[in-house]
N, C-alpha and C positions, 0 to 999 in steps of 0.2 A: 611103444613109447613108455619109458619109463617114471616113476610117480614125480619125480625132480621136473622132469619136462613138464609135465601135464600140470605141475603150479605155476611151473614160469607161463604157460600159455593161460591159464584161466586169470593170475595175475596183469596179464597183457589185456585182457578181454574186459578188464574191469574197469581200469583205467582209461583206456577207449572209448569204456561207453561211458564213462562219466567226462570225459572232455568233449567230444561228439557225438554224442547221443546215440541212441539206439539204429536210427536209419542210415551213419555217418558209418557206423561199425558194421552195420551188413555190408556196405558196397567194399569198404577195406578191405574185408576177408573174402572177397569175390572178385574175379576179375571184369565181373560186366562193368558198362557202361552206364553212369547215370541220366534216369529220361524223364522226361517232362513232368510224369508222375510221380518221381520221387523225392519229398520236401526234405531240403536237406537241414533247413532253417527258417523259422517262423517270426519274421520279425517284425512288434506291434508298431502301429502307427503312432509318431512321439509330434503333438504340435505345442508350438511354441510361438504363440498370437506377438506376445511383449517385443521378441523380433520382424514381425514385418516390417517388409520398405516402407507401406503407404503411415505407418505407423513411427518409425524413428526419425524416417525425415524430416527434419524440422521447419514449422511453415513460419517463415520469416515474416509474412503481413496475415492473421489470424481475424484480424477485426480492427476497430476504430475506437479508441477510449472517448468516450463523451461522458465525462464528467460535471453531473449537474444538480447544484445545488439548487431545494425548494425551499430550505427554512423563511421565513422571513426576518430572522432575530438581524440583529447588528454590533457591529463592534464591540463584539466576546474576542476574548483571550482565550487561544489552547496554548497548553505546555506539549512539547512534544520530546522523551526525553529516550532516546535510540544508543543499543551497547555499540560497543565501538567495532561490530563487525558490518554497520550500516553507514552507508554514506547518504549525504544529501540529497543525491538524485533518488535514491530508494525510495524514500519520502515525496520526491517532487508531486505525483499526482494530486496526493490530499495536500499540501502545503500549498501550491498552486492555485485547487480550488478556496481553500478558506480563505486565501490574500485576494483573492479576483471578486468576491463575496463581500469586501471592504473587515472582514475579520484581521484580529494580531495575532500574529506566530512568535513563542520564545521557545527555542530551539535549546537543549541543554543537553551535555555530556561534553567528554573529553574532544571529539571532533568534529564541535559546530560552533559557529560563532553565537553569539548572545543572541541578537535578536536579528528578524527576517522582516527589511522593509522591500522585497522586491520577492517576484518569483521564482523559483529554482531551475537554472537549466538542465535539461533533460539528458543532453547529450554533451556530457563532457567528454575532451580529448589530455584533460591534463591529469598527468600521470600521478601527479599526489593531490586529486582531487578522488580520483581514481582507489587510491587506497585509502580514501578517508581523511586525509591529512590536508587543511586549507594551506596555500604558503604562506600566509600571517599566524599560522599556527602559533609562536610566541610573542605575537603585537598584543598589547595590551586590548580590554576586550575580548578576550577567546578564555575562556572558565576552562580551566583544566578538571576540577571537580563541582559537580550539580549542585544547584542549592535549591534542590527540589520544593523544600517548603516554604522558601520561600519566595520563588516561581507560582506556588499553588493559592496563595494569599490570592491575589487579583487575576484569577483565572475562573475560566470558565467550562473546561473540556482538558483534560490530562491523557496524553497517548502514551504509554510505555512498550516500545520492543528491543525485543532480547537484549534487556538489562540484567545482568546476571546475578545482581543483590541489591538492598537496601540495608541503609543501617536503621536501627532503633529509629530514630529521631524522626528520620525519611518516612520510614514505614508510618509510623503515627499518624506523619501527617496527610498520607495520603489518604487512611482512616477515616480521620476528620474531615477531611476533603470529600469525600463520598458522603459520610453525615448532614453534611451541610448542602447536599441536593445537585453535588460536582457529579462529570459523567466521566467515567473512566472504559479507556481500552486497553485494553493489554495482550500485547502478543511474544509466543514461548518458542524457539523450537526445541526439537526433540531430545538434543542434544544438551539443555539447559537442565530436563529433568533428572540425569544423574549426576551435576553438579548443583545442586538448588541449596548449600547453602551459603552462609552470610546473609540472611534472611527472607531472600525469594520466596523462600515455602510460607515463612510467617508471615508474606506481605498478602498472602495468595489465600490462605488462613484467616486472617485480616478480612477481609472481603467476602468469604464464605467462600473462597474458589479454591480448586485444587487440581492437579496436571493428572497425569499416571505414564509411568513407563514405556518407551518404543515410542515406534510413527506406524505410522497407517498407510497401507499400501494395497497396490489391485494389478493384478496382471492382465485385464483382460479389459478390463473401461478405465484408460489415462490417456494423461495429456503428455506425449512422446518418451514416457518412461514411468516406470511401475510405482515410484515414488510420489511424482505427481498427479495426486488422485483429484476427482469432480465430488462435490460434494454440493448436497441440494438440502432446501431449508425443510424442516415438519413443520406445516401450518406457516402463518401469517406474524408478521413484527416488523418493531423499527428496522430494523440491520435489513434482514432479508426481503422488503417490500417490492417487489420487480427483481429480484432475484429468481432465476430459475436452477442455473449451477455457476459452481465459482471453483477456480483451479488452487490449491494448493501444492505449492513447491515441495514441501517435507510437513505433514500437517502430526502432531502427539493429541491422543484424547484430553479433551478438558473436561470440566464439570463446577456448577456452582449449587448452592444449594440447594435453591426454587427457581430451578429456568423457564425465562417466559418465553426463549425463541430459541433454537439450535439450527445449526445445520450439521446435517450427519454424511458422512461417505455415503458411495451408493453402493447397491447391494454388491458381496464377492468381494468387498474389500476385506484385508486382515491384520491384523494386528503385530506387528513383527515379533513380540516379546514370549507370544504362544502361538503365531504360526497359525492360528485360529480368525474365521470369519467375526467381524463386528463391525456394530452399528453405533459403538460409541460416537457423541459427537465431537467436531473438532471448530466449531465458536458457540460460543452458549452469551447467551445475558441474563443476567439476575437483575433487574429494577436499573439502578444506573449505571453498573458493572460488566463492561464487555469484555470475554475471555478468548481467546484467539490461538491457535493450536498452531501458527506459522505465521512468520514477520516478512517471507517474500512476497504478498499475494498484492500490495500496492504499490508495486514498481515499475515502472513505464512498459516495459514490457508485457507484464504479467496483467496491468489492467486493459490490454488489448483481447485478451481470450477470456472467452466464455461470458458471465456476468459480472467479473470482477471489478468494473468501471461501478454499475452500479450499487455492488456495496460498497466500494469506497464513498459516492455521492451520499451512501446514507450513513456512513459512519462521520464523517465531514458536517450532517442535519443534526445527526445524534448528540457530537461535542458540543455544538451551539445551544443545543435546545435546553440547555439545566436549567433549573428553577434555583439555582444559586447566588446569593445575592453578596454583588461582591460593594465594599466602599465607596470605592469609583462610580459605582452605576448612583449611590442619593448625591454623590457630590453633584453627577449633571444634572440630576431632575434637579439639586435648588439651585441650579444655575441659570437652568429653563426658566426658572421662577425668577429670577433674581431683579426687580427693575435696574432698565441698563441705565449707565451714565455717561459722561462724555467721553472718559477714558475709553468706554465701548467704542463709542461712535469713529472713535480715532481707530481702533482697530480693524472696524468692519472697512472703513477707507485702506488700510492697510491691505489687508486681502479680498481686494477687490481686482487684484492680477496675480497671478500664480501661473510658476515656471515649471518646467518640465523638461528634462533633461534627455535628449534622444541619443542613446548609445555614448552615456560617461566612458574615461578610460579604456576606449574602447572595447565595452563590453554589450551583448547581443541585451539590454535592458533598457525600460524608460526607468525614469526615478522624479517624483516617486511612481511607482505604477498605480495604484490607486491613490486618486485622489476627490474629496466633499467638499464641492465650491455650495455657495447662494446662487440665485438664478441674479446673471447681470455680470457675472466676474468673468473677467478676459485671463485666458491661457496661453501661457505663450511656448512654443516646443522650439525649443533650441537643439539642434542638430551639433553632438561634440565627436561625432565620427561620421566616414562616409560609408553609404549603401544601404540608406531607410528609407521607408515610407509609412504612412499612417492615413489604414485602410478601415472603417468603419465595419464591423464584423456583427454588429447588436445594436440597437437602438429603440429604446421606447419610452414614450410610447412610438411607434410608426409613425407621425408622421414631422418627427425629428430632422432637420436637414443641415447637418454638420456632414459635411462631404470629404474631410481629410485632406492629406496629399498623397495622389494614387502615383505619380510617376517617384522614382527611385530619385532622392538626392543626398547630396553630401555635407562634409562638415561647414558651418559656417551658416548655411541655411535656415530661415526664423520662417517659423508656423505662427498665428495667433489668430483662437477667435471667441470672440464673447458669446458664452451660456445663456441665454435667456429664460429658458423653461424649462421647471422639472422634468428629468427625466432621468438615463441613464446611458450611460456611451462607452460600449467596449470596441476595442481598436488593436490592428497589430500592425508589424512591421514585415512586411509580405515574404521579405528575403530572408527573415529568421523565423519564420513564425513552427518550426520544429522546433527549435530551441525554447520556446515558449516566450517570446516576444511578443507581449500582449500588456494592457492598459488600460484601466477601466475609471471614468470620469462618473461621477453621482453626483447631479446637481436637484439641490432641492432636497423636498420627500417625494417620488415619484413612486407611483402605485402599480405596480406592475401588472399586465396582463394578460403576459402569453411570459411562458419560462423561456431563459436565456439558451441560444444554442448549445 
């Protein structure tokens, strides 16, 4: 064999064994047969938890939201002021309970009506309700831009999610709105962090609060994908009391200055921005300051899993609980005070019957849904569509005996009946009661003694 030959084969012999490896290259150059014994390829075991079945499939009924407020406050004002990638129903769970709690809801930004005298339904099918868009969208009444501070004036609890700026003005007053003993919550997602300005950052700054870069994610302990991490509280607070874990859809780390309460991912989560384990947290509270790493986590859905019902319930105790003292509140103490006159006396005859509207314009609603008689005033429910009924679902004290009407009727149909004794009366309408077809009567001061279902 000459030297030309003898490089083209060792150049053969090289290239062999670097495509095939060394035991790939002996059987080449042999004519045996490969047997049992001879590994021709070593290949490591690769899992990948984040695709299992029992794991992507998604469980359509996960739990039961029972959303329950313990405050005892009353008729506080929250501002609830949501960027425009949020619709109505997003919000229903906490808007639903603080309207069922006899609390007022002012809804602000570009896709919400002014004010909320009814509950929100949960299950809408209309398709620009759907993308945020009321169809009164340009009827007067519908604020195209916030007027945040001055929403904040006679409030009592301020909710902000993924609002993508404040101007000067706004910022200020939110500010002063925390100074003056206001509870704020605020929720960011991930995606708000690389565009934060127009003064998001200053508002966040403002308050002592500040975001950081990425979401937080886990491949091995989520709720049907890697994004939606479980996050559990360190120690004991308002927010997380009866909290064990609560699911976030896309949660970004928060931080405030001096946090009295967090909840942090569980362990093996990371950080997508270094691909690195952390334990940052993703809602923290400073004093009256709640900071919130994700804006999905009170959506009908989402308060079905995990403990998410229950922080909502306490973020809902949280808004009411300020120690802020708004105008409105001395005007009715010296009203309390006030010796009445006849002019009274002609009022209190006045509402001494009060109407109630079962399913207006053919909508799954009473109106108003909450209502504060005296003990002695007759209600009357006028039936303006067919396929209700008005089913006692709470009553106390127990031994309460307002019975409703349990069979189904239709439009044209008069309910009435007089309140006589403190208490409290919540009620639904059996054939929409998904929809959140519910009613809540406060007669008197009634002292509660067992909490509402």
């Amino acid at each position: 064999m000459n030297r030309n030959v003898q490089l083209a084969v060792a150049a053969f012999v090289v290239i062999a064994v670097a495509a095939f490896g060394i035991t790939g290259v002996a059987l080449l150059l042999t004519d045996d047969e490969p047997t049992d014994d001879d590994v021709i390829v070593d290949l490591p075991d690769i899992e990948n938890p984040q695709y299992d079945a029992d794991r992507v499939t998604s469980d359509r009924t996960p739990g039961t939201a029972d959303i329950e407020m313990s405050s005892v406050a009353t008729e506080k004002t929250v501002v609830v002021h949501a960027g425009s990638g949020l619709t109505q129903r997003d919000i229903a769970p906490l808007v639903n309970a603080l309207i069922a709690n006899g609390h007022e809801i002012e809804l602000v930004g570009p896709t919400f009506q002014d004010d909320f005298v009814e509950p929100v339904p949960v299950f809408e099918s209309d398709a620009a309700a759907q993308q945020g868009q009321p169809d009164d969208f340009d009827e007067p009444g519908v604020e195209e831009l916030s007027e945040v501070g001055e929403k904040l004036e006679d409030a009592h609890g301020f909710v902000s999610l993924g609002v993508d700026s404040y101007e000067d003005e706004e910022r200020e007053a939110i500010a002063e709105f925390v100074e003056d003993d206001g509870h704020v919550v605020m929720g960011i997602d991930p995606d708000q962090e690389f565009s934060m300005g127009g003064g998001l950052s200053d508002t966040f700054s403002a308050l002592g609060a500040f975001t950081e870069p990425g979401y937080v994610y886990n491949l091995e302990e989520n709720d049907l994908n890697y994004q939606r991490i479980y996050a559990t509280p360190a120690g004991d607070g308002e927010l997380t009391a009866g909290v064990g874990e609560v699911v976030f859809d896309t949660a970004t780390p928060v931080q405030t200055a001096n946090p009295a309460e967090v909840l942090e991912p569980l362990d093996g989560s990371e950080l997508s921005t270094t691909r690195e384990e952390t334990d940052k947290p993703v809602l923290v509270r400073d004093g009256g300051v709640a900071l919130v790493g994700d804006t999905g986590f009170m959506t009908p859905e989402n308060t079905q899993r995990a403990d998410n019902d229950q922080l909502v319930s306490n973020i809902a105790d949280f808004l009411v609980e300020s120690d802020r003292v708004v105008e409105d509140d001395d005007d009715e103490d010296d009203e309390d005070n006030r010796i009445p006159d006849d002019d009274d006396e002609a009022d209190d005859d006045d509402d001494e019957v009060v109407t109630v509207a079962v399913g207006p314009d053919g909508e799954n609603v009473f109106d108003p849904a909450v209502i504060e008689i005296e003990p002695g005033t007759t209600v009357v429910f006028e039936w303006h569509s067919d396929g209700h009924n008005l089913v006692p679902v709470f009553q106390q004290p127990d031994d309460l005996e307002w019975e409703g009407v349990e069979e189904i009727q239709d439009e044209g149909y008069v309910h009435e009946h007089t309140f006589e004794e403190d208490g409290i009366h919540e009620y639904v309408s059996e054939p929409h009661e998904e929809e959140f077809m519910f009613g809540t009567i406060i007669v008197g001061e009634p002292e509660l003694e067992d909490e509402p279902p």
